[in-house]
N, C-alpha and C positions, 0 to 999 in steps of 0.2 A: 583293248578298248576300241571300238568303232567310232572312225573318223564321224566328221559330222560335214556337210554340205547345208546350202539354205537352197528352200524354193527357188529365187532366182538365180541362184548358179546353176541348179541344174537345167531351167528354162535355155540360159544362156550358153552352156556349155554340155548339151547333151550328148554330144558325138564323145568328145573326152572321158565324161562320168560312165559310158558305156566301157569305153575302153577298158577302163579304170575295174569295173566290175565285171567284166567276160575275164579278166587277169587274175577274180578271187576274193577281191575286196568287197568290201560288208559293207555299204555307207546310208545313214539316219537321213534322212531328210528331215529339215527345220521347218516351219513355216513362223512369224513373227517372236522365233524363239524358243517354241514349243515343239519336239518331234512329232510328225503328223505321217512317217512312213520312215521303211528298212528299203533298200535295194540291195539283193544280193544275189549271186549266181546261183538258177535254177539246183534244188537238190534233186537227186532221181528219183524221187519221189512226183516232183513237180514233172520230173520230164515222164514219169509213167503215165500222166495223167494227157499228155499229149498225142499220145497212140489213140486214145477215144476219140479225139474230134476229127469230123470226116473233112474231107477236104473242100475248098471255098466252092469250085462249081459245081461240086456235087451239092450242097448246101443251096446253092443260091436256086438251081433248078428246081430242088425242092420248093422252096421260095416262092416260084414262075410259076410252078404248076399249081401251088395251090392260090395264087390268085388269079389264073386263068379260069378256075373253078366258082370264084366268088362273085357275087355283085358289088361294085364299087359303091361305097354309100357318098362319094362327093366325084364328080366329072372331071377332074383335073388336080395339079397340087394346088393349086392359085386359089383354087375352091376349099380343099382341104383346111390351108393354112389362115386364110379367114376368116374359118368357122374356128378354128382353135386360136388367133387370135378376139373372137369374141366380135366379128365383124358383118357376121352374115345379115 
């Protein structure tokens, strides 16, 4: 049977609940009573799936350049976030 944790144990206690899982253990996460998620050590399956993602600055470059490329459609975030709060 799989232990069970709540929400806020694992908020509270994430460094332990890690430990807890890199050692093997399966644990359900609760939320109000109800499971709302599994944590469990990656299967190699998961870790194959990690050979695909390229690495952060090569990603983030990609990122740079193509908005070096673009027209910004707002002058700043101050601008941006305005407009998406509905304040322009």
């Amino acid at each position: 049977m799989m232990n069970c944790i709540t929400a806020k144990q694992l908020k509270q206690n994430t460094g332990q609940i890690i430990k807890r899982v890199r050692a093997g253990e399966k644990l359900t996460v609760t939320y109000r009573g109800k499971p709302v998620a599994i944590i469990s050590p990656p299967t190699m399956e998961d870790q194959s799936h990690l050979k695909e993602l390229r690495p952060f600055s090569e990603a983030w470059e990609d990122i740079e350049r193509t908005l070096r490329k673009s027209e910004p459609q707002f002058n700043g975030w101050k601008e941006a976030t305005n407009w998406v709060r509905g304040r322009t």
